[in-house]
SEKE-618449 format. One record per residue (C-alpha): x, y, z; residue in three letters. Coordinates in steps of 0.2 Angstrom, whole numbers, plus 2048, in hexadecimal, padded with zeros to 3 digits. Layout:
<semars>
XYZALA/...
</semars>
This chain:
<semars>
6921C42F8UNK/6881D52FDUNK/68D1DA2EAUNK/68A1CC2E1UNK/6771CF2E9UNK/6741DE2E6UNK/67A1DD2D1UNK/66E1D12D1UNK/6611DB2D9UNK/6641E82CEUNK/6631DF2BEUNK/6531D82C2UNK/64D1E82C5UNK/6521EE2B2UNK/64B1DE2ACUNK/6381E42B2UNK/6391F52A7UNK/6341F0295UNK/63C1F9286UNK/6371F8272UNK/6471F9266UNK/646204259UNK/63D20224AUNK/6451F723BUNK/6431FE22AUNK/6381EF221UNK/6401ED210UNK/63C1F7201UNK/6311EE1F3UNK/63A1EF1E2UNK/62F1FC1D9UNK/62D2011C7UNK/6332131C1UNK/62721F1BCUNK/62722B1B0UNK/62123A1B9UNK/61B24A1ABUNK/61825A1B4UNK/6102631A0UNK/5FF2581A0UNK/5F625F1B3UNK/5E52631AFUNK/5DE2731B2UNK/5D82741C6UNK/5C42731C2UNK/5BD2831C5UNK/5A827F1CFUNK/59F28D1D1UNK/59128C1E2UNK/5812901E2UNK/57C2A11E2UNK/56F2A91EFUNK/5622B21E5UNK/5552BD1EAUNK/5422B41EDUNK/5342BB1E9UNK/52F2C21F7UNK/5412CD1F9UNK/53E2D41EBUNK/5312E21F2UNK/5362F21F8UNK/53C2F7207UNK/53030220CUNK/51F2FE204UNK/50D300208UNK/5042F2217UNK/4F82EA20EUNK/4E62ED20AUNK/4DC2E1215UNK/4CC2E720AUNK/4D42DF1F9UNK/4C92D71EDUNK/4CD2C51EAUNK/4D02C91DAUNK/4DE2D61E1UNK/4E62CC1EBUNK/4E92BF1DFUNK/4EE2CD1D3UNK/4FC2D31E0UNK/5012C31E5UNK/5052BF1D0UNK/50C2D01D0UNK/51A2CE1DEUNK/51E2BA1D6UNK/5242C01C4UNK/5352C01C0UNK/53A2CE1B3UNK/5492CB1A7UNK/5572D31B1UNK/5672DC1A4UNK/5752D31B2UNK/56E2C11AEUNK/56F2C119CUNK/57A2B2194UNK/57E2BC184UNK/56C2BA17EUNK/5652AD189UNK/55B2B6199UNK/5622AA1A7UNK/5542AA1B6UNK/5582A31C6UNK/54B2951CAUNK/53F2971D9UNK/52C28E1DCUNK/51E2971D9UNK/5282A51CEUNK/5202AD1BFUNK/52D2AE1B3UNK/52B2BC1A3UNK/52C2B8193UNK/52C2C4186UNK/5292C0175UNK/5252C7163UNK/51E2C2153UNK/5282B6146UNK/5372B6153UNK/5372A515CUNK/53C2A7171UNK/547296177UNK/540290188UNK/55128418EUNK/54E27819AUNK/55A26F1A6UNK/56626419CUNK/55C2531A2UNK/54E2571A5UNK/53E25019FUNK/531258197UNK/51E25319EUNK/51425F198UNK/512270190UNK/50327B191UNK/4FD28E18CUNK/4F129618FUNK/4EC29D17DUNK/4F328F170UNK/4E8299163UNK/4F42A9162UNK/5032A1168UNK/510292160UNK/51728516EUNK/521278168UNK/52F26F16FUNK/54026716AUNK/54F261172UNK/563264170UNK/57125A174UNK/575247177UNK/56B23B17DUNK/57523918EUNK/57624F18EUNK/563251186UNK/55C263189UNK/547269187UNK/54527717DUNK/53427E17BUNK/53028916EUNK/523299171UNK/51E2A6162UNK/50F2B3162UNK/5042B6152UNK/5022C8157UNK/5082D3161UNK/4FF2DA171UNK/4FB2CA178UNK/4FC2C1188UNK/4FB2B2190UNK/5052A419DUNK/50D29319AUNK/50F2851A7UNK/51E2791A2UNK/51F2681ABUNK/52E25D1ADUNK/53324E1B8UNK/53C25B1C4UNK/53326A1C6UNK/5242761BEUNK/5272871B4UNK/51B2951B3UNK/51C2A31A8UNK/5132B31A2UNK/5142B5191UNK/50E2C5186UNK/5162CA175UNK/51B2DC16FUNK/5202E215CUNK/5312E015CUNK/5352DB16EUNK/53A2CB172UNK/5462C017DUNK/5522B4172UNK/5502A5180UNK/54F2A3192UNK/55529619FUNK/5592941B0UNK/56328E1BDUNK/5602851CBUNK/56828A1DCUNK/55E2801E9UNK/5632721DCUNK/5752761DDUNK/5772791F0UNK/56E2671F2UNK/57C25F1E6UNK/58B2681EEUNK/583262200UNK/5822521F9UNK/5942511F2UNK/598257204UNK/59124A20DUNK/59823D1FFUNK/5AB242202UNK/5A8243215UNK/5A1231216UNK/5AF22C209UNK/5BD233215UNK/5B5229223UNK/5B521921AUNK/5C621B210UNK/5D421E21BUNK/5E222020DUNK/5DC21F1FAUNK/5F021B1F5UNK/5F320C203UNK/5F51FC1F8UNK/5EC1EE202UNK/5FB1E31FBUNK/6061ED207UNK/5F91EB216UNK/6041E0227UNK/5F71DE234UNK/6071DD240UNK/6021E3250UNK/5F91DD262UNK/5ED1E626CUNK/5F31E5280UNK/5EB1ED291UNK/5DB1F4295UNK/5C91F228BUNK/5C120328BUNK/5B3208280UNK/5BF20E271UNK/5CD200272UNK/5D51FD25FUNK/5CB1F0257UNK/5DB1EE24DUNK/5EE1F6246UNK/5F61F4235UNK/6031FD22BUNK/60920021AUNK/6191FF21CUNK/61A21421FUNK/609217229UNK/60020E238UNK/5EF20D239UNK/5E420B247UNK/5D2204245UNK/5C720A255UNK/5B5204256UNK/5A820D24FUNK/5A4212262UNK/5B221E262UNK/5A822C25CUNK/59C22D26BUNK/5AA231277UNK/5BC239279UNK/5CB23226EUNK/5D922C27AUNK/5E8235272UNK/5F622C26DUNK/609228272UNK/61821F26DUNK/622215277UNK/634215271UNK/64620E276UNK/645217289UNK/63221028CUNK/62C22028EUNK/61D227284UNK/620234277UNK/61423D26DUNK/61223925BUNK/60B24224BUNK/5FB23A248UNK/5E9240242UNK/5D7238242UNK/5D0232232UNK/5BE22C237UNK/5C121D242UNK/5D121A240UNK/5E4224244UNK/5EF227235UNK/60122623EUNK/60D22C233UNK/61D21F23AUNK/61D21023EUNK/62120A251UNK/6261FD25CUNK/61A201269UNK/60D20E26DUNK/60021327BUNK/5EF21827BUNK/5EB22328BUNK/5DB229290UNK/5D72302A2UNK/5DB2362B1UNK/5DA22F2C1UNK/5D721F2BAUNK/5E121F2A8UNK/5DC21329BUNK/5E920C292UNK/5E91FF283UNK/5FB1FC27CUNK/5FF1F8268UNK/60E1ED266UNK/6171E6256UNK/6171D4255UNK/6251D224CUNK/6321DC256UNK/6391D7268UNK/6371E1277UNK/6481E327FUNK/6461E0293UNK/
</semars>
């Protein structure tokens, strides 16, 4: 009779420690071959960053001369357009096309001489306001454009009468102003000039930054199939601040949707529960608010704490718990 108590005892015991089976494989979808050609990869795209350039003001000599407090008006003004001119420079040459490197308030050389025509290329784009020289007696502006309609580039056209002469043009598009200094020798002259644009290029490549950072918060997988999608599982236990709002699976991932809260504190780490009932670490990583798990399982844990642990449990709903 003392046996027959005790087996009875002792069963009931195991019945109160909860196991999960082991995961069954769902069933393949029947899928179409693909021909798979390894000859027609495109070439990896090759983007060059923008470029630091020197301003204006690092252009002067190490060591120079303090200023004279006692300058003229007149002098200072005469410095001041002295140390904002940007001379042609041999390294920046595009074949024949002197490539400057945009900055406000920089005086930009042009050299030109008579019967030869100098290009001034604008941004591909851009719009041309307004064009205005300083001596439109001696010297030819005109203006053309290149290109498509989608791709349209500005091209103005500058030509001296004479040689010896000098003289500034202020362009104006919807994106930024141009100055120049213009003067003309005999045979001298620059072919065309244009710029790029490195504040321009450093604001696009933050932008595309801060696009494909919000993209990978708001896309979890870009090749889950929303036809694959079971919504198969139950949240259990505690209600802290980052509980799982929800779990699915794709058949070969589980993910876990946290609230958009979870950001402001710790993320519990994750653990499965498998045949034994005892946790187990698993290979999972964060993808903005939710975990990527790269199995499925029967059961799994969230724990966060210490002397009082938090713990919210995920359990398939289509599986049985063996007790």
């Amino acid at each position: 009779m003392r046996v027959i108590v005790s087996l009875s005892a002792f069963a009931l015991l195991a019945a109160c420690e909860t196991t999960y089976p082991d995961i069954a494989l769902d069933d393949a979808p029947a899928r179409p071959a693909k021909v798979v050609s390894f000859d027609d990869k495109a070439p990896p795209e090759i983007i060059e960053t923008a470029k630091p350039y020197p301003l204006p003001g690092q252009l002067k000599p190490v060591e120079e001369e303090p200023e004279n407090p006692n300058l003229k008006p007149h002098q200072r003004i005469d410095t001041a357009n002295e140390r904002a001119k940007i001379e042609p420079d041999l390294d920046r040459f595009l074949n024949a096309v002197q490539v400057y490197p945009f900055m406000d308030g920089a005086l930009y050389r042009l050299y030109a001489a008579p019967e030869q025509v100098t290009d001034i290329a604008l941004e591909p784009g851009e719009r041309l306001n307004s064009v205005s020289a300083g001596d439109t007696v001696r010297w030819i502006v005109g203006d053309t454009t290149s290109g498509a309609t989608n791709g349209e580039q500005v091209h103005i056209l500058v030509k001296p009468i004479a040689a010896g002469l000098k003289t500034n043009l202020v362009i104006t598009t919807d994106r930024r102003a141009y100055h120049l200094e213009m003067r003309s020798f005999r045979e001298t002259y620059m072919a065309a000039i244009s710029w790029t644009y490195p504040q321009d290029q450093l604001t696009r490549r933050r932008q595309e930054t801060a696009s494909a950072a919000l993209s990978s918060n708001t896309v979890v997988a870009a090749s889950v199939a929303p036809d694959d999608l079971q919504f198969r599982y139950k949240i259990e236990g505690d209600k802290p601040h980052w509980r799982p709002v929800r779990a699915f699976d794709d058949g070969k991932q589980v993910f876990i949707q946290f609230p958009e809260n979870i950001a402001q504190g710790e993320a519990p780490p994750l653990f499965i529960l498998g045949r034994t009932g005892k946790p187990e670490l698993v290979n999972y990583r964060m993808r903005g608010r939710y975990y990527v798990v790269d199995r499925l399982f029967a059961a799994a844990e969230l724990r966060l704490g210490e002397k009082r642990q938090a713990i919210v449990r995920i359990v398939r709903t289509d599986l049985k718990a063996r007790g």
